[in-house]
C-alpha positions as CSV (number, residue, x, y, z in Angstrom):
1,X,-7.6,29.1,11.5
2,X,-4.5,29.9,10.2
3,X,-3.6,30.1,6.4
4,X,-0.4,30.5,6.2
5,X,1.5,27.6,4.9
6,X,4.4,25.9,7.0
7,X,7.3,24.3,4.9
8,X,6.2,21.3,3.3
9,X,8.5,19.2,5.6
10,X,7.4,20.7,8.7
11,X,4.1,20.9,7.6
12,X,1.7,18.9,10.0
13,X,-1.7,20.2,9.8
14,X,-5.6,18.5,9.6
15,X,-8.3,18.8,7.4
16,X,-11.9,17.5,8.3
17,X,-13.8,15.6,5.4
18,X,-16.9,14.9,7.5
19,X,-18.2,14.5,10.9
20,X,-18.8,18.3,10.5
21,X,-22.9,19.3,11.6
22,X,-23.5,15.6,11.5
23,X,-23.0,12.1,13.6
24,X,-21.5,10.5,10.5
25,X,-18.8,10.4,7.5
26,X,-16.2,10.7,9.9
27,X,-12.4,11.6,7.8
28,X,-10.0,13.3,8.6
29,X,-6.8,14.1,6.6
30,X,-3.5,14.4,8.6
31,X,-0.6,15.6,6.4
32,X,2.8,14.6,7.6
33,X,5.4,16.7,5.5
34,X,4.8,15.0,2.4
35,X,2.8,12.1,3.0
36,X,-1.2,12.0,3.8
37,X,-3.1,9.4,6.7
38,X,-6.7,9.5,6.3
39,X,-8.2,8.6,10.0
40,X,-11.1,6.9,9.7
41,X,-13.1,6.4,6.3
42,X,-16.9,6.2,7.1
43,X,-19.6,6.7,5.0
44,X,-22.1,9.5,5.3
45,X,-26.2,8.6,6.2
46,X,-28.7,11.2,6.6
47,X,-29.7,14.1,4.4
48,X,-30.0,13.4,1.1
49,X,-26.9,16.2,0.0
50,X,-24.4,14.2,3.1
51,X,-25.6,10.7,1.4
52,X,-24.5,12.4,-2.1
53,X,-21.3,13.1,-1.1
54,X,-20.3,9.3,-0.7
55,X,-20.9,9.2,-4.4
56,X,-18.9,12.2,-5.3
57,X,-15.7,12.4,-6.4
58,X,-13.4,12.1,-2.4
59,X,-11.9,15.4,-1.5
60,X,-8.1,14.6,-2.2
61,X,-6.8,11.9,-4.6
62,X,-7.5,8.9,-2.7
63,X,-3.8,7.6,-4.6
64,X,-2.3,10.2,-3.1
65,X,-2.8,8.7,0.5
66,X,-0.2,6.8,1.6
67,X,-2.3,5.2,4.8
68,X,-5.6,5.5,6.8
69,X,-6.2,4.7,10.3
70,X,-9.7,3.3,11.5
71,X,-10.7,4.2,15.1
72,X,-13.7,1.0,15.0
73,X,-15.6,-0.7,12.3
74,X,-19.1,1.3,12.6
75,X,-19.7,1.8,9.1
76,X,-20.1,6.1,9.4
77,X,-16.0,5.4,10.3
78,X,-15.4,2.1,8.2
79,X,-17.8,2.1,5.7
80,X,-16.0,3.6,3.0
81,X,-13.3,2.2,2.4
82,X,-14.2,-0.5,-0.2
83,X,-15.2,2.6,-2.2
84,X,-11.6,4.3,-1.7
85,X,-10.2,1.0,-2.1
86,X,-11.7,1.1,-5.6
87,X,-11.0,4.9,-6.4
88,X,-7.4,4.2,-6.3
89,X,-6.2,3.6,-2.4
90,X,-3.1,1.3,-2.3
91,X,-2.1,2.1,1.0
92,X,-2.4,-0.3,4.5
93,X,-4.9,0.7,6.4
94,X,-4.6,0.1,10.4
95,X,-6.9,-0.6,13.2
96,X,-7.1,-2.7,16.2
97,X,-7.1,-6.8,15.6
98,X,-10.9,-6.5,17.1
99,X,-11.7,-3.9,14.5
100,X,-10.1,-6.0,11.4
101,X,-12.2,-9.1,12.6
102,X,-15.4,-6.9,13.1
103,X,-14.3,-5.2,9.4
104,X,-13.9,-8.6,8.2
105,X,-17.5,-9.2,8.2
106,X,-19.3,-5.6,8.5
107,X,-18.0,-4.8,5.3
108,X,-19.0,-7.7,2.8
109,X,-21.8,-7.5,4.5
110,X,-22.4,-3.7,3.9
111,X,-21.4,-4.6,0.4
112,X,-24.2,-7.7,0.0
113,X,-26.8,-5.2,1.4
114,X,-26.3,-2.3,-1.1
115,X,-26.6,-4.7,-4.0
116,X,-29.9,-5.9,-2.4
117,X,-30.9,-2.7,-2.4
118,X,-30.1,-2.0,-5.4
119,X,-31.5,-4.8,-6.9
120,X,-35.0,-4.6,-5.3
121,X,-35.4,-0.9,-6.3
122,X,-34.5,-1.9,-9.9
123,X,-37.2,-5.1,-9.7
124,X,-39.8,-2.5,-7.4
125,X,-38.5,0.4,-10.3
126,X,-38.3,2.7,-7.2
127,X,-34.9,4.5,-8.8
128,X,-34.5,7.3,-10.6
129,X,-30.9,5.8,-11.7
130,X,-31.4,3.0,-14.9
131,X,-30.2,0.7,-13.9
132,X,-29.3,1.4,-9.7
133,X,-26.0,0.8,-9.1
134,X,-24.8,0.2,-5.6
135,X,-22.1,1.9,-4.0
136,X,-19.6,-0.8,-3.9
137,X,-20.3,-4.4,-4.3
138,X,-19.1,-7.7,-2.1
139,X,-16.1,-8.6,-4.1
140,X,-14.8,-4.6,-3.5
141,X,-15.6,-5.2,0.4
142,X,-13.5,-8.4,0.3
143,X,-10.9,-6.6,-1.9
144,X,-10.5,-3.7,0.4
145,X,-9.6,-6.6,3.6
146,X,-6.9,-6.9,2.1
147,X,-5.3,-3.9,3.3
148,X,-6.1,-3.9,7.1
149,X,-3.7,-4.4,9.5
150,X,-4.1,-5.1,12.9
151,X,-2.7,-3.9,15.5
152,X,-2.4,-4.5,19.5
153,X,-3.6,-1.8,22.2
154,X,-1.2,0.5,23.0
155,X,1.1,-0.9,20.0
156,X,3.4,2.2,18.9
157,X,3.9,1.7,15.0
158,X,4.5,4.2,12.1
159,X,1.8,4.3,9.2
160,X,3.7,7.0,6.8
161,X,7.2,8.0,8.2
162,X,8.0,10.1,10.9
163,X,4.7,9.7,12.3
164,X,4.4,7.3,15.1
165,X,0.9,6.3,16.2
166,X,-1.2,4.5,18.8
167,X,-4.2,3.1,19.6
168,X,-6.5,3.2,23.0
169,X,-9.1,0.9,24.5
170,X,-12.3,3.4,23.7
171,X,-15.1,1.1,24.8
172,X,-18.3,1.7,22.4
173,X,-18.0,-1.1,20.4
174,X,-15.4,-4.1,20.5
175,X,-11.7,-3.2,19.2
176,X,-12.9,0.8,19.0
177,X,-9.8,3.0,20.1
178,X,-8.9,6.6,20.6
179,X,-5.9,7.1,17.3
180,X,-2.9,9.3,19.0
181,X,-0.8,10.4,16.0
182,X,2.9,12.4,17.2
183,X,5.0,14.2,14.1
184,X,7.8,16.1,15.4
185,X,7.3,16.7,19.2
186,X,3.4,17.6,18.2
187,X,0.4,15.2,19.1
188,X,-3.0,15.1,18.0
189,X,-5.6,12.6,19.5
190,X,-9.0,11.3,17.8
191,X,-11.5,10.4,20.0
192,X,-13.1,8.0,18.0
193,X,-16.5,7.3,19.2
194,X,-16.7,7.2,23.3
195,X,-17.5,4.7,25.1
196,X,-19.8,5.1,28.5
197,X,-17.6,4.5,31.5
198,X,-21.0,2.2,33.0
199,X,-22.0,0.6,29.6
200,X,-23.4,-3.1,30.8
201,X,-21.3,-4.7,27.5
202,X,-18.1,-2.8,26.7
203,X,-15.3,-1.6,29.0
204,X,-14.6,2.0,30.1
205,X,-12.6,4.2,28.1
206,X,-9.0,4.2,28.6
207,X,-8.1,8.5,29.7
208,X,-6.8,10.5,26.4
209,X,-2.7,10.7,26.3
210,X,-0.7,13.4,26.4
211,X,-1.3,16.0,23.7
212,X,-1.1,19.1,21.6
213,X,-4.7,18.8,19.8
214,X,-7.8,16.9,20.6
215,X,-10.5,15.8,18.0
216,X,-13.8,14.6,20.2
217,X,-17.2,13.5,19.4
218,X,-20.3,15.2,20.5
219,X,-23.2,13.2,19.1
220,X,-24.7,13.8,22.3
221,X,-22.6,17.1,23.4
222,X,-26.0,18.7,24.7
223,X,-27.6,15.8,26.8
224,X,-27.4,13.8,29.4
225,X,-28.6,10.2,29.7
226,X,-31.4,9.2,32.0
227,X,-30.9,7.3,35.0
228,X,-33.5,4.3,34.0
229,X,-32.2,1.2,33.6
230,X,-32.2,-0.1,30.6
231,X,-33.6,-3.6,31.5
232,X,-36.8,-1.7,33.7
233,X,-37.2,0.5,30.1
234,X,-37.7,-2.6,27.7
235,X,-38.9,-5.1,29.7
236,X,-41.9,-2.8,30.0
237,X,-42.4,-2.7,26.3
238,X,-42.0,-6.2,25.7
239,X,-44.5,-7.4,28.0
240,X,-47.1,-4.4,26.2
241,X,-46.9,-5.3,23.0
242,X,-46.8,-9.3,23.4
243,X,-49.8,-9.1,25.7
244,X,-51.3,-7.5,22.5
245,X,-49.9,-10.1,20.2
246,X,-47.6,-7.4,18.9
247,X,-44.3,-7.6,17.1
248,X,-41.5,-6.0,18.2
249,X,-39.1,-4.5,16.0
250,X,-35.9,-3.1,16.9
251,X,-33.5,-1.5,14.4
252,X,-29.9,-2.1,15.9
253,X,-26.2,-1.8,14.9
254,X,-25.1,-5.4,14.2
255,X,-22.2,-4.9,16.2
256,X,-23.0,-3.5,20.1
257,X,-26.3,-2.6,20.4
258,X,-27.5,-6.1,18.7
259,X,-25.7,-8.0,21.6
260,X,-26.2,-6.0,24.1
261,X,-30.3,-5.7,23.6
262,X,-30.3,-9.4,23.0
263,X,-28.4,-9.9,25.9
264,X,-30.8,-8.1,28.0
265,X,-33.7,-9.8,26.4
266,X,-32.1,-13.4,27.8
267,X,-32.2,-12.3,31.2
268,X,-35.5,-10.7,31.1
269,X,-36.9,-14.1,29.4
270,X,-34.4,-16.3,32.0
271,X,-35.8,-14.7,35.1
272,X,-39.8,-14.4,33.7
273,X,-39.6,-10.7,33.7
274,X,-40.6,-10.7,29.6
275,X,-42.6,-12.8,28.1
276,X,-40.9,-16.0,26.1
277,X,-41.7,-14.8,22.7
278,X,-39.2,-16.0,19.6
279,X,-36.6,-13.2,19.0
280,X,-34.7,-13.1,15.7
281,X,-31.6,-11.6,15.2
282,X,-32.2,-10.9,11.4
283,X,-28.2,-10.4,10.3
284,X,-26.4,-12.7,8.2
285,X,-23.1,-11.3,10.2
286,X,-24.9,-12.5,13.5
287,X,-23.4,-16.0,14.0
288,X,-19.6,-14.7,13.3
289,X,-19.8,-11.0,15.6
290,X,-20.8,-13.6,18.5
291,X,-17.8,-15.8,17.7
292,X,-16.1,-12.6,17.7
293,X,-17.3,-11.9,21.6
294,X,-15.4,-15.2,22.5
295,X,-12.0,-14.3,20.6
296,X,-12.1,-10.8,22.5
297,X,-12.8,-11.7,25.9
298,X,-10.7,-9.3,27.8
299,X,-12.6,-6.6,25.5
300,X,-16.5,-6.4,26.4
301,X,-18.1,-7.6,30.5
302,X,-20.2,-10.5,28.8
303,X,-18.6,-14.0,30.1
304,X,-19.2,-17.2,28.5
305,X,-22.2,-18.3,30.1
306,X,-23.8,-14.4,29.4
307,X,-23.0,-15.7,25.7
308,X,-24.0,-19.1,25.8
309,X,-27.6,-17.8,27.0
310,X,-28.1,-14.8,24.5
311,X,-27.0,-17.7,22.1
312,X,-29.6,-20.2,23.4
313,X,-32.4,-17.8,23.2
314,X,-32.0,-15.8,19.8
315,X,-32.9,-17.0,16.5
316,X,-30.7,-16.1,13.9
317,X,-32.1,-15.9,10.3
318,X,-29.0,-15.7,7.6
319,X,-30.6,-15.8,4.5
320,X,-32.8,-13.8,2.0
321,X,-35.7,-15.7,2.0
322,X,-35.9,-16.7,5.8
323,X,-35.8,-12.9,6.1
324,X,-38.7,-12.6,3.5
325,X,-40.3,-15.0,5.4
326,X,-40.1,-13.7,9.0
327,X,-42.4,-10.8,7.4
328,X,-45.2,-13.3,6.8
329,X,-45.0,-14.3,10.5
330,X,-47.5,-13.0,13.1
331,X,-46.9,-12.2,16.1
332,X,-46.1,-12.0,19.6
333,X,-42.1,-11.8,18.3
334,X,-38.9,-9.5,18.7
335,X,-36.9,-8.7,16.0
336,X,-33.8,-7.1,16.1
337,X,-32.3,-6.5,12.6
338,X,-29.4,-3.5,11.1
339,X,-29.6,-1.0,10.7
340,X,-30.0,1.2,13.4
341,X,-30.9,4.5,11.8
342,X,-33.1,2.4,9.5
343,X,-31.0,3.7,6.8
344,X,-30.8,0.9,4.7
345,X,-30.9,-2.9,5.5
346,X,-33.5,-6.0,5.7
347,X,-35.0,-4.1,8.6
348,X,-36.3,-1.9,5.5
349,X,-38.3,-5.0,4.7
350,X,-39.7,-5.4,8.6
351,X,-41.0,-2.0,8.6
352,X,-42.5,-2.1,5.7
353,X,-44.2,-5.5,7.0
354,X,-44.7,-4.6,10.1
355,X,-45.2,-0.7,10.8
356,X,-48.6,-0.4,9.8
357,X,-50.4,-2.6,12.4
358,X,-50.5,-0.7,15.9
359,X,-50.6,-3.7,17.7
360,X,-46.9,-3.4,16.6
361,X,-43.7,-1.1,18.0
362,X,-40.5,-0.1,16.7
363,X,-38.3,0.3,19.2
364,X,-35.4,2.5,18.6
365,X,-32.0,2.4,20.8
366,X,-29.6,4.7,19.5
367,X,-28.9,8.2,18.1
368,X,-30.7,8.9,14.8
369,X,-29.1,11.4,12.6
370,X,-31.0,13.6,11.2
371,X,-32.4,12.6,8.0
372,X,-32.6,9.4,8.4
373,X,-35.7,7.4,8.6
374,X,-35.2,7.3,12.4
375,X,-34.9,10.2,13.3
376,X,-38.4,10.7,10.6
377,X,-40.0,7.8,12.9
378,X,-38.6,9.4,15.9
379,X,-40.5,12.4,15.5
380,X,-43.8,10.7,15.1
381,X,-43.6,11.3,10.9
382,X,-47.0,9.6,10.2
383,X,-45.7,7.7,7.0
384,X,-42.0,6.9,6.3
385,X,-40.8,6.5,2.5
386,X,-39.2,2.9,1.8
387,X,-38.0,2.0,-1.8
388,X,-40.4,4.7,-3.4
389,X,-43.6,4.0,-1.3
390,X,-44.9,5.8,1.8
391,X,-45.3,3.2,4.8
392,X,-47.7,4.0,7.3
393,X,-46.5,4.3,10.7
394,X,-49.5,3.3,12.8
395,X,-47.0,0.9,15.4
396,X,-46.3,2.2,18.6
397,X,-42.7,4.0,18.1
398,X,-40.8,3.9,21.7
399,X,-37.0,5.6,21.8
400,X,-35.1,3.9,24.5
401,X,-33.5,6.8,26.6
402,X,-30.9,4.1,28.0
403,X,-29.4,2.5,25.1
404,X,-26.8,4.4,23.8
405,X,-23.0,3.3,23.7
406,X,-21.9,7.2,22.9
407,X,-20.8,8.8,26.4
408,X,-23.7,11.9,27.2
409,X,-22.5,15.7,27.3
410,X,-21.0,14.9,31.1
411,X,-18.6,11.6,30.4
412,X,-17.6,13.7,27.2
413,X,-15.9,16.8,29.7
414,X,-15.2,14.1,32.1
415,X,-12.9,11.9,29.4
416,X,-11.2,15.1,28.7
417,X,-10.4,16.7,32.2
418,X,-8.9,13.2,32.7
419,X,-6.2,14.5,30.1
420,X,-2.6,14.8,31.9
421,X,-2.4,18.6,30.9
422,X,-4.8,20.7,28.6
423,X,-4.4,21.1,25.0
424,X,-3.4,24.0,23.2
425,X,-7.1,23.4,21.3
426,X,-10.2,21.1,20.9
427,X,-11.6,20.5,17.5
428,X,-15.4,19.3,18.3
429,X,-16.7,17.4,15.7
430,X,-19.2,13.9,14.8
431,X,-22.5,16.0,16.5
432,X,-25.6,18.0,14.7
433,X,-24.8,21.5,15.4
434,X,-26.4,22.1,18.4
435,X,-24.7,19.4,20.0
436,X,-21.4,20.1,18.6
437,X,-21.6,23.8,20.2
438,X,-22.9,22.8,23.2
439,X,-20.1,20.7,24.1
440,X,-17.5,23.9,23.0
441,X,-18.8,25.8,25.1
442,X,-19.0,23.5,27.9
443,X,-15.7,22.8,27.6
444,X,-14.5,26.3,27.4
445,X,-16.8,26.8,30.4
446,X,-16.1,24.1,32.3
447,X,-12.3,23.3,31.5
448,X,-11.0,27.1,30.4
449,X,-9.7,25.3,27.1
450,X,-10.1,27.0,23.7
451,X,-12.4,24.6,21.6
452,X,-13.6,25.3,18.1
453,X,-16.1,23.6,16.0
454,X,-14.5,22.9,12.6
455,X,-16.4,23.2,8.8
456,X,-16.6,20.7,6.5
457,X,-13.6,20.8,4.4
458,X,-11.7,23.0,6.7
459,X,-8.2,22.4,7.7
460,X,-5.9,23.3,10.7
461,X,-2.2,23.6,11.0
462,X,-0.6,22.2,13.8
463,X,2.2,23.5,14.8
């Protein structure tokens, strides 16, 4: 990387704040002569020193950023931004309409959870902190609303001036988008999270614009996913564990995954392929990210009937103490229930009701980061630590190998070579170190680009 430091006017340079040797935190500083856009604000999950680092002081002066740019509302790209917000952001921040409606409720609701937490480790005294404190409360979640601003597909506007940005249809999730970011006849695109082009909910990812620099994902840069159908892989596991009168519980995201497992689940029930067991969607988002599928059509492949059945056939608990309650329930019963790298969450609760019994199975659909509790469970950890006790894992722990809504290693190059000409560079980043390298030097195999993995805290001029 170079060091040598351009004219402040000209200057036009990135620095990444996280997504470096991990699948979450993503940031990343753009300065534009002499004004700063943050794209993307996520929190950090995992390892205990990443988790840390949302409670450290942020990297720059978060005054001193005039705007910030959200690629979609998963909370390891949204998550922080009440916490910014807080520290001293005054700036708009900008994101597709889908993604202010999704933020509109993932964030309060991240908010609502962390005091939870917090609050039941202070009754359980499972904290080392006197009294714990949560990261941000509610009332900062609905504060930091205030400064989204939404923004149409393909919509050219200017966040700080001089810089004129877009945003493109990424699949993954609904409203997610690739950022394009042009400053001076240079261009630099984010990635965002991809999208699968054959994912059975979201629609393809639209093929990266022209541009100088590139910023991709790798969270799976060194794998490719299995051909099995997705339906053939759980309708197995349903029909084992209720014919043992197990429960079922799958850790989700709130937002994808959660509709797209229940979804599923509908038409296994609908055409007697899965037993007719309750299934609870355990989120108190639930009932508006549905209502979100009809307001975003044109967005996702699920039609209104597809909605009106995965409606019809879930069970959506809201409250505190139905949740409580659920745990004193026996089964056979699916439960689906944030968050998906069991990193926090009422599924906390479920697990710690639930994994002991090996009639049981947790059933886990995405990637888990290391140092989470799924990747722990993953692995076959025989006890997993909740609020200060160790849980005993004795359920039946299955990893779906076709769940994901990140593209594999393939659809990663694929995206890219779709590119109308090659970059001068690719910055991989958002993938645990072997996957980050894998995909460099795949695509310097495969493509003849130059791509470089970048270090936390390590910046790149542009120019």
């Amino acid at each position: 990387m170079s060091t040598a430091k351009p004219a402040k006017a000209d200057r036009f340079r990135v620095q990444f704040l996280g997504a470096n040797a991990t699948v979450t935190g993503s940031r990343y500083l753009v300065e534009a002569g002499a004004h700063r856009l943050l794209v993307d604000c996520g929190l950090f999950q995992g390892y205990k020193p990443l988790r840390l680092r949302n409670w450290a002081p942020f990297p720059v002066d978060p005054a001193s950023i005039d705007a910030v740019i959200l690629t979609h509302a998963h909370l390891d790209h949204s998550g922080y931004l009440p916490r910014l917000v807080r520290s001293g952001f005054r700036g708009p921040a900008w994101c597709t309409q889908a993604t202010a409606s999704l933020c509109g409720i993932l964030l309060p609701d991240s908010g609502r959870l962390l005091e939870e937490e917090a609050g039941y480790a202070n009754r359980a005294g499972s904290t080392k902190h006197h009294p714990a404190e949560p990261l941000y409360s509610e009332d900062d979640a609905k504060r930091s609303l205030r400064h989204l601003r939404g923004m149409a597909f393909g919509q050219v506007f200017e966040p700080v001036p001089g810089v004129h940005a877009s945003l493109h249809l990424q699949g993954h999730i609904l409203g997610a988008a690739a950022v394009r970011l042009e400053y001076q006849g240079r261009s630099i695109t984010f990635s965002g999270d991809l999208g699968r082009p054959h994912d059975p909910v979201m629609l393809p990812a639209s093929a990266p614009g022209d541009s100088d620099w590139i910023v991709t994902e790798s969270t799976y840069g060194d794998r490719t996913h299995p051909q099995e159908a997705l339906k053939d892989e759980l309708g197995e596991v349903l029909r084992r564990v209720a014919a043992r009168g197990g429960v079922v519980v799958i850790p989700a995201f709130a937002v994808g995954r959660a509709q797209l497992l229940l979804r599923i689940i509908a038409q296994l029930q609908g055409a007697g392929e899965a037993p007719a067991v309750p299934v609870y969607l355990n989120s108190p988002m639930a009932t508006g990210v549905n209502d979100l599928y009809r307001k975003y059509p044109d967005l996702h492949r699920i039609d209104a009937a597809g909605l009106d059945e995965l409606e019809r056939m879930t069970r959506i608990v809201t409250t505190q103490e139905d949740s409580v309650a659920l745990n004193r329930r026996k089964g056979p019963m699916v439960i689906v229930s944030a968050s998906g790298m069991v990193t926090g969450g009422r599924v906390l609760h479920h697990l710690i009701a639930f994994a002991p019994d090996p009639r049981n199975a947790i059933v886990l659909c995405g990637f888990q980061a290391g140092g989470t509790r799924g990747a722990s469970i993953a692995a076959g950890a025989p006890t997993v630590r909740i609020y200060g006790q160790d849980v005993l894992v004795r359920a039946e722990v299955v990893q779906l190998s076709a769940a994901s809504a990140h593209a594999d290693a393939g659809e990663i190059v694929d995206w890219l070579r779709s590119a109308p000409r090659p970059p001068r560079r690719v910055f991989v980043t958002h993938g645990e170190p072997d996957a980050a390298d894998a995909l460099r030097l795949r695509i310097q195999r495969e493509l003849g680009w130059s791509a470089h993995v970048p270090e936390y805290l390590e910046y790149a001029e542009l120019r």
